[in-house]
LONUMAR-262990 format. One line per 10 residues: number of its first residue (from 1); their letters; for each residue x, y negated, z of C-alpha. Coordinates in steps of 0.05 Angstrom, whole numbers, plus 32768, in hexadecimal, padded with zeros to 4 digits. Layout:
<atoms>
NUM	a	X,Y,Z; ...
</atoms>
This chain:
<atoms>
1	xxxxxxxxxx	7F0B,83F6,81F3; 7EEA,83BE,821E; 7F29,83C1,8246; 7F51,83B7,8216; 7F2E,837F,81F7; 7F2F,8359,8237; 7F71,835F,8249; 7F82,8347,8200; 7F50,830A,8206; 7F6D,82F9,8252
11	xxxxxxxxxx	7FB4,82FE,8234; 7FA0,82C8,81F9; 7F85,8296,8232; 7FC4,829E,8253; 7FE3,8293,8212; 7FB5,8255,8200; 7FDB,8238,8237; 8024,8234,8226; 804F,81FF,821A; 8058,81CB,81E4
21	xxxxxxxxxx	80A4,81D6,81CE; 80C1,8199,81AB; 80C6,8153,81C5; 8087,812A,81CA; 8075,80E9,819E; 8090,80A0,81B8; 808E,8068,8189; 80D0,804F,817C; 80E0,8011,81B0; 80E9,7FD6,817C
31	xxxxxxxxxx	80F8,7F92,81A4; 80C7,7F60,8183; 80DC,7F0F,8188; 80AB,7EEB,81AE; 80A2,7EBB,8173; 80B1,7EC3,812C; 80E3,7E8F,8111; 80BD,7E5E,80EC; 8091,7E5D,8121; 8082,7E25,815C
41	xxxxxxxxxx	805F,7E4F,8192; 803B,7E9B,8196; 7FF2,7E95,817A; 7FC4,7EC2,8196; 7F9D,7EB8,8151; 7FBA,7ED4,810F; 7FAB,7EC8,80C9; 7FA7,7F10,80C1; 7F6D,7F11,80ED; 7F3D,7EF0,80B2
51	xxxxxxxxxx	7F24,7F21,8078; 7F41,7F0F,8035; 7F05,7EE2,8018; 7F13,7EB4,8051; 7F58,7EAA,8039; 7F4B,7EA7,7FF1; 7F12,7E7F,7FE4; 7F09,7E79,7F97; 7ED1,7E98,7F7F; 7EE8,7EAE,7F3C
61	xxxxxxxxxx	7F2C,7ED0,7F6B; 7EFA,7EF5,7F95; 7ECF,7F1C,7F5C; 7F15,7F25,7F47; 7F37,7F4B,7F81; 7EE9,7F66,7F89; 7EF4,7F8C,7F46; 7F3C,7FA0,7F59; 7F29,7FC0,7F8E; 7EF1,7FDF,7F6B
71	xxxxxxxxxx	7F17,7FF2,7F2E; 7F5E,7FF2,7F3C; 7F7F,803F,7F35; 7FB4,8036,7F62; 7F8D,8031,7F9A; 7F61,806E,7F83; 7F9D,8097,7F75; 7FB1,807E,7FCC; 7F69,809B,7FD9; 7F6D,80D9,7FB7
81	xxxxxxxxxx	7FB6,80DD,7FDB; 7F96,80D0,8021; 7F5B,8103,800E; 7F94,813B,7FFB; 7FB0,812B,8045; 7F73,8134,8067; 7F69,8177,8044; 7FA2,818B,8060; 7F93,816C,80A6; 7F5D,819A,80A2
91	xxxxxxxxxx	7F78,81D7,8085; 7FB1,81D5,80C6; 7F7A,81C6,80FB; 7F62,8212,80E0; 7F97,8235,80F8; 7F85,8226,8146; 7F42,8256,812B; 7F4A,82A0,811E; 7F47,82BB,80D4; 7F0E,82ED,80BC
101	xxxxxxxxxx	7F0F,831B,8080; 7EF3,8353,8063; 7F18,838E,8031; 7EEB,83BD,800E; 7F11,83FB,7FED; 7EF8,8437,7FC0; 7F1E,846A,7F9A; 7F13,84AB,7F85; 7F53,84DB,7F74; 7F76,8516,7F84
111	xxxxxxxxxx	7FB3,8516,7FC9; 7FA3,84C8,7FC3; 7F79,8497,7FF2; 7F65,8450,7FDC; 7F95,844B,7FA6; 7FD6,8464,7FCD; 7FF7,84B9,7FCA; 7FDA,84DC,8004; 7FE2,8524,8012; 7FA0,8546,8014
121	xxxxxxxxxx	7FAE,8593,7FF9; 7F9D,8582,7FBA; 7F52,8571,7FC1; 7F2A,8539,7F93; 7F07,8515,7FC3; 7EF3,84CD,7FC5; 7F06,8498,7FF8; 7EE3,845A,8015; 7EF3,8417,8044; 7ED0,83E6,805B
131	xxxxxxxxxx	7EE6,83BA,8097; 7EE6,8379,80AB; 7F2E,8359,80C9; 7F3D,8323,80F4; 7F7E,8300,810D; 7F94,82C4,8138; 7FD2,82AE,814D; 7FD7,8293,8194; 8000,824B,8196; 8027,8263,81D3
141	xxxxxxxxxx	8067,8233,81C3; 8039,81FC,819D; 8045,820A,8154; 8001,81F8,8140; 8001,81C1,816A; 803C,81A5,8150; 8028,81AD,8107; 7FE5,818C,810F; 8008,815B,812E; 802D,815B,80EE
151	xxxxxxxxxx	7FEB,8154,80C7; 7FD7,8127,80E3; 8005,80F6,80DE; 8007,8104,808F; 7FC2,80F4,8095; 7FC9,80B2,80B7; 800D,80A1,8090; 7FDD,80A5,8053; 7FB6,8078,806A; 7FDA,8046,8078
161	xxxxxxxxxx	7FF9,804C,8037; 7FB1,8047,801A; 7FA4,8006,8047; 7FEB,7FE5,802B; 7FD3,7FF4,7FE5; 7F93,7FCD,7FF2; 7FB2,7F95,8017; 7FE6,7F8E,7FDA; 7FB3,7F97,7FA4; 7F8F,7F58,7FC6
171	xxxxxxxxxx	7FD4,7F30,7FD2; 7FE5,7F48,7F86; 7FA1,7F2D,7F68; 7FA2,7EE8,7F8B; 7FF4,7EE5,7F76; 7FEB,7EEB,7F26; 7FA6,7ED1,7F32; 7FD1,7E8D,7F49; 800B,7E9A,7F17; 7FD4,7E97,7EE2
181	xxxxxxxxxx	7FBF,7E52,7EFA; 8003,7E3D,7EFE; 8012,7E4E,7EB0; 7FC9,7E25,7EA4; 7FEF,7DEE,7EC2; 8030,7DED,7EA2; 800B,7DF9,7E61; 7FE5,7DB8,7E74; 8029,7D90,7E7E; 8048,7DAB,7E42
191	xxxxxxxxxx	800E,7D95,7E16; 8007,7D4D,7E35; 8058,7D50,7E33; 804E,7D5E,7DE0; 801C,7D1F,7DE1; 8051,7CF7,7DFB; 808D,7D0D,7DD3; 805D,7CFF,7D91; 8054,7CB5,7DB6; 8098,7CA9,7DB7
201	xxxxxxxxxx	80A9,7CCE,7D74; 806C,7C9C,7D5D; 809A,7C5A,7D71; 80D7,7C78,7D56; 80B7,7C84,7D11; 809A,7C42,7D14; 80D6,7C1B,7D23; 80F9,7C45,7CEE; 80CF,7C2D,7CBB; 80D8,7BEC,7CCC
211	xxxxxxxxxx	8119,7BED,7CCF; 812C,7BD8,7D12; 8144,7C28,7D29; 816A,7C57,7D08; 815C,7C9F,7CF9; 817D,7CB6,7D21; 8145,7CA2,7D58; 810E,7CCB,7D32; 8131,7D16,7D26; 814D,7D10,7D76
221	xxxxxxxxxx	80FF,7D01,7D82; 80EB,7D38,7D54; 8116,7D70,7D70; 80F9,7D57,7DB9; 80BA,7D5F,7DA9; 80C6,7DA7,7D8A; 80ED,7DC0,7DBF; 80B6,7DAB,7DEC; 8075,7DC4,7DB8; 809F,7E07,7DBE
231	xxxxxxxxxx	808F,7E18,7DFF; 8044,7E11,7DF1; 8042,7E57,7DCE; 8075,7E6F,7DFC; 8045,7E5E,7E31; 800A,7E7B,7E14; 8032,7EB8,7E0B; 803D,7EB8,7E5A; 7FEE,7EAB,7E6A; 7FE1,7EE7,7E38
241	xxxxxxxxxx	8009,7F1D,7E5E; 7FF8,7EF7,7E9F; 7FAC,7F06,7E94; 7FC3,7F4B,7E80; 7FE3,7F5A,7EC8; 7F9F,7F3D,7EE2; 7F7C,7F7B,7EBA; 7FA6,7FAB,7EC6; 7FA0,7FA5,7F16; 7F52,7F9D,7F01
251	xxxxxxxxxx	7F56,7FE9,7EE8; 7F43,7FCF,7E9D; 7F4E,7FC4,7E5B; 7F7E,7F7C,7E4F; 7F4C,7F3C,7E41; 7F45,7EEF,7E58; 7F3A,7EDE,7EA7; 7F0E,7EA5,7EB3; 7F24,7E67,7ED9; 7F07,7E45,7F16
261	xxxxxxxxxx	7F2A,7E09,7F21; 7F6C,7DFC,7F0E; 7FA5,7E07,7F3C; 7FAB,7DC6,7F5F; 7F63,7DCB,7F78; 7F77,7E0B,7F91; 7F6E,7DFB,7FE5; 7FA2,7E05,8011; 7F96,7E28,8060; 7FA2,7DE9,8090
271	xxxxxxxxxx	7FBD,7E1B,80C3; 7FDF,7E5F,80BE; 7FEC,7E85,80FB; 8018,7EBB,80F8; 8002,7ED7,8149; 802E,7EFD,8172; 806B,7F25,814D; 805E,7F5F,8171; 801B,7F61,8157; 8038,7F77,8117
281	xxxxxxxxxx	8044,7FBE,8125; 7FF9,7FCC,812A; 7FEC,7FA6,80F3; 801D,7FB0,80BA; 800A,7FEB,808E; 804C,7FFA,807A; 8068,7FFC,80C9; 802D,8021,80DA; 8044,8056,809B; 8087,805C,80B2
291	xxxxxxxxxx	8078,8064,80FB; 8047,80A9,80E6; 8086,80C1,80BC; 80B0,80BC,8103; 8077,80DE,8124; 8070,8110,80EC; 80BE,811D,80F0; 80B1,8122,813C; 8083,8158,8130; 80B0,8172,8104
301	xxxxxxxxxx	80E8,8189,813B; 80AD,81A8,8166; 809C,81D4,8127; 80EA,81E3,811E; 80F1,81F0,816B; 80B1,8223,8169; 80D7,824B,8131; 810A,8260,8165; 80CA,828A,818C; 80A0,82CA,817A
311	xxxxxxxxxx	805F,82B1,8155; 8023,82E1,8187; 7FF4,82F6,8164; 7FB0,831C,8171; 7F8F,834B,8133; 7F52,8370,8138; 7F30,83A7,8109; 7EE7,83C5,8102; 7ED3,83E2,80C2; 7EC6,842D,80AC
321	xxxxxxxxxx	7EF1,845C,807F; 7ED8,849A,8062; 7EF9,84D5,803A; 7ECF,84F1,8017; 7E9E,84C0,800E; 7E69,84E5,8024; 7E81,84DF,8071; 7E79,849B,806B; 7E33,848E,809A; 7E5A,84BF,80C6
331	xxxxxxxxxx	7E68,849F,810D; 7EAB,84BC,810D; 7EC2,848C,80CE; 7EC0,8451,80FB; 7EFA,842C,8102; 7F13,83F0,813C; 7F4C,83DE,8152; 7F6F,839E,817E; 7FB3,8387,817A; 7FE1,8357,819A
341	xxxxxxxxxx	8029,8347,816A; 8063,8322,8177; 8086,8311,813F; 80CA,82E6,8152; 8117,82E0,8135; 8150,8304,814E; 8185,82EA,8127; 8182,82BA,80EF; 81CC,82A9,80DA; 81C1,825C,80F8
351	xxxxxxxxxx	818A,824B,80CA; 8157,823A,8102; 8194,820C,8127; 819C,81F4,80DC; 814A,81E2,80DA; 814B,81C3,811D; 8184,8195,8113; 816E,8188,80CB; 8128,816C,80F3; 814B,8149,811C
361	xxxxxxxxxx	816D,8128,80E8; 812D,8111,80C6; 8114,80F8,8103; 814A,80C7,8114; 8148,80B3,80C6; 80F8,80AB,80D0; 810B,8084,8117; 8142,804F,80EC; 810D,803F,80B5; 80E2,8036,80E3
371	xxxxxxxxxx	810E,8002,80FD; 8119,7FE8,80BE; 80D0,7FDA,80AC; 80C2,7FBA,80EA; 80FF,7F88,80DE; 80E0,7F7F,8093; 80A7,7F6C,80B5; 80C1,7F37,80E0; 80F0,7F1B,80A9; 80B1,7F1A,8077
381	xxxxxxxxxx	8087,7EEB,80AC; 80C2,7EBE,80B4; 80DE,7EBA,806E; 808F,7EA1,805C; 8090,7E71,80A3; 80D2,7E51,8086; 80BC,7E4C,8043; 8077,7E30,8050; 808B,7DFB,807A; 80CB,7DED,8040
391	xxxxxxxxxx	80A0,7DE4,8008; 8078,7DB0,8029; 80B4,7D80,8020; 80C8,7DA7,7FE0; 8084,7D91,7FC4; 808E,7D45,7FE7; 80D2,7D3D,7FC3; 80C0,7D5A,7F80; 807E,7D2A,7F7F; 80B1,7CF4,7F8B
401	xxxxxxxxxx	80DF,7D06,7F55; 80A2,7D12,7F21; 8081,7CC9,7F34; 80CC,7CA8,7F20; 80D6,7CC6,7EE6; 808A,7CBA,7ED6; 80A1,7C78,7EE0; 80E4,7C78,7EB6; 80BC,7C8C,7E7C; 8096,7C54,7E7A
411	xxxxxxxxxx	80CA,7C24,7E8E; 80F7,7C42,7E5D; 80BF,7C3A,7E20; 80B8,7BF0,7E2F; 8100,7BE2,7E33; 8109,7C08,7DEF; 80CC,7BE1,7DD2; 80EB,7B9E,7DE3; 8133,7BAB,7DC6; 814C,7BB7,7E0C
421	xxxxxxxxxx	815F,7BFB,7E08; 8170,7C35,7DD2; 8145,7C73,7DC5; 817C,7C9F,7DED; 8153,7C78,7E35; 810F,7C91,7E21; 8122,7CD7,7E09; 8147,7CDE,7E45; 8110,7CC5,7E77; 80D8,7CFA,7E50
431	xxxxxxxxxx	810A,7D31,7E50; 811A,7D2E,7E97; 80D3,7D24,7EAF; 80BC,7D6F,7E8C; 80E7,7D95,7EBD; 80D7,7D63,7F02; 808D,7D73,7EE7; 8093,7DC5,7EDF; 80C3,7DC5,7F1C; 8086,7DA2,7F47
441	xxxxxxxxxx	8051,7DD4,7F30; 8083,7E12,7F3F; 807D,7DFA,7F86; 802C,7DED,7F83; 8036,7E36,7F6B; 8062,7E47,7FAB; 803A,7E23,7FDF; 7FF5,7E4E,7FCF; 801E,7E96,7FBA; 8043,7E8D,8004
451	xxxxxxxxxx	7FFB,7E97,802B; 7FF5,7ECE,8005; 8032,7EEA,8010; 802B,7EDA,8062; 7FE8,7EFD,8060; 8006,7F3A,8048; 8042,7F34,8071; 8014,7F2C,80B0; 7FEA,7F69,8098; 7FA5,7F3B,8086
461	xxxxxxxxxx	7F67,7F66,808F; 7F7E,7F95,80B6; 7F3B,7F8E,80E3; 7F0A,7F9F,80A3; 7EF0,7FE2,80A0; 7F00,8007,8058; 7EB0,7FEA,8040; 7EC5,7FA6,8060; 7EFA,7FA0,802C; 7ECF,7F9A,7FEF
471	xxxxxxxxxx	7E92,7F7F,8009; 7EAA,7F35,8003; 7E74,7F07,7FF7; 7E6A,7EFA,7FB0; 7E9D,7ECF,7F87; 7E72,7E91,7F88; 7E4E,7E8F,7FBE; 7E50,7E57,7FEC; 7E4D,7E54,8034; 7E09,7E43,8052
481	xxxxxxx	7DF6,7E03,8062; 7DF3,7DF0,80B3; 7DB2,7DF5,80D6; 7D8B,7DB3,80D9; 7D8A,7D9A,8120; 7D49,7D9F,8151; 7D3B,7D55,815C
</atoms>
């Protein structure tokens, strides 16, 4: 018996050192520009580098994207996702250990033992079994390897997917957060718009009265300022479901947001440095995601390649069975046993070729969206480079155009006043400054939702540790104040 056990426990050491069949993991080779277009020189510093209160100051945004992430079921349903992966991270690391149970039988009957016909001349006798089992299967070819290889990266895929929930969940507060202020705005120039038209219709009505206009002047003045009154409502409408979005990423029920500020108080960065390009493939969440699905398909044509060889296996019984029951404390009821199996195909009409080649398949799928996402990434950097520096003379322009027609109103009042001019100038002058005005704070809008959008496209935070991420200082808090200096 000791013989036999040792030769069975020198074989599984032998065993324990097989090969690894299937190809091992290389990151795709993705050639990364040395700069990103939009961008002067390589920065060794990033804008990803700074945690998310850093980049979005207002205190009233913070305790907002503090709740989200709080609150927000999205990202609870990506941690319950990541916890199901690490279950199972767990439950393959399991199989490298051997399995241990125990059967317990008892029957009493006539030509029968535990339940199942056996001859026994006819006698009623009862039957008993108790024994405890064991089995392991030695990864000889790797199959074990390879599919905790698989595990984990599921496991890490998950997270990353977690991570780029978080990171949008910020980027998608501090976005309608912004959007929000933008509507305050436009509401703003639609009111003081409505004040004006009810100036002018307040001349028209005036002159009509006394003669010196027609009516004509007064309804074209009327419908102007009901077309513009109309988007008041219209606006209010827009703030309503805007504030609803906010809840809804908040995890609650829809309400009012409060206001810090007003959107052109709203501080922009200085300086934004994007870093190195290549720096994005550790950073990214979603490049990260799809590089574990190339590594889990990777994994994938070991496990298909470690179908083609017998899975060894070692078993091993000790228990005692007894018929009749009363030869149960009997030392000849024992029962042992050791056992090496092979278990392996012979022929399997092409369907393990058809496995392989199916994992291969996935893998060079995995391999091209991998590719994919990295070139998303580079194009997301630029496109926000470009657009950044764009809207700068956007904005110039636009502030232009708004200060003329600012100025046509008022020119175009006075002229009307003094007979100069007929009420077509000044409703003409109002009506074109509206759209210059909403045009100009669609670009305030752009220039401060484009930071956020580069901080996600750079993969901001990806330095802070899962507590990091919601232990921003609190919403109002300011910095402290410098240290007095030691005379």
């Amino acid at each position: 018996m000791r013989n036999t056990l040792g030769a069975i426990a020198a074989g599984a050491v032998l065993l324990l050192g097989g090969c690894v069949v299937g190809p091992n993991y290389r990151r795709p080779v993705v050639t990364a520009p040395p700069v990103s277009r939009g961008q002067a020189a390589a920065e060794t510093a990033s804008l990803a580098d700074l945690p998310w209160w850093e980049v979005f100051r207002n205190g009233t945004l913070r305790e907002l994207v503090r709740t989200a992430i709080a609150n927000n079921n999205d990202l609870r349903v990506a941690v319950r996702r990541v916890e199901q992966a690490r279950l199972y991270r767990v439950q393959t690391h399991s199989e490298y250990l051997p399995g241990v149970g125990y059967q317990v039988g008892m029957s009493g009957g006539q030509n029968e033992s535990l339940g199942n016909p056996a001859g026994s001349s006819g006698e009623r006798r009862g039957t008993i079994a108790v024994g405890l089992g064991a089995t392991w299967e030695a990864d000889v070819w790797g199959r074990i390897r390879r599919l905790n290889e698989y595990s984990l990266a599921g496991y890490l895929a998950s997270e990353q997917a977690r991570r780029g929930v978080l990171l949008s969940l910020v980027s998608g507060v501090a976005q309608a957060y912004f959007e929000l202020l933008e509507l305050d705005l436009r509401l703003e120039i639609a009111r003081r718009n409505v004040v004006s038209f009810e100036g002018i219709l307040k001349i028209f009505q005036e002159r009509l009265e006394a003669g010196t206009a027609s009516r004509l002047d007064s309804t074209r003045a009327e419908a102007a300022l009901a077309t513009t009154a109309a988007t008041i409502p219209e606006l209010e409408r827009q703030i309503a479901i805007k504030e609803n979005e906010i809840h809804l990423l908040l995890g609650s029920a829809p309400g009012g947001i409060a206001r810090q500020g007003t959107l052109l108080q709203e501080t922009l960065p200085p300086d934004v440095p994007a870093g190195i390009p290549s720096q994005l493939l550790e950073r990214r969440p979603d490049v990260l995601r799809a590089e574990m699905a190339v590594r889990a398909s990777n994994a994938q044509i070991g496990l298909a390649t470690a179908a083609f060889f017998p899975k060894i296996g070692l078993t091993a019984l000790l228990g005692r069975v007894s018929s009749p029951l009363a030869d149960f404390t009997a030392g000849r009821t024992n029962v042992w046993s050791g056992a090496a199996t092979a278990l392996g195909p012979i022929y399997a009409g092409r369907s393990l070729q058809a496995q392989k080649q199916q994992a291969i398949a996935a893998w060079e799928q995995a391999r091209i969206e991998y590719e994919q996402t990295v070139l998303a990434a580079f194009r997301d950097v630029s496109n926000a480079l470009i657009t950044r520096e764009k809207l700068e003379a956007v904005r110039q322009r636009q502030m232009e155009s708004v200060r003329a027609y600012q100025d046509a109103v008022e020119v175009s009042t006075q002229r009307y006043l003094a007979g100069k001019s007929g009420y077509f100038e000044v409703l003409e002058a109002q009506q074109q400054l509206v759209p210059a005005e909403y045009a100009l704070a669609q670009t305030e809008l752009d220039r401060r939702l484009v930071i956020v959008q580069l901080y996600q496209a750079l993969g901001g935070g990806w330095q802070l540790g899962d507590a990091e991420w919601s232990a921003a200082p609190p919403g109002g808090a300011a910095p402290p104040p410098p240290a007095p200096k030691k005379p």
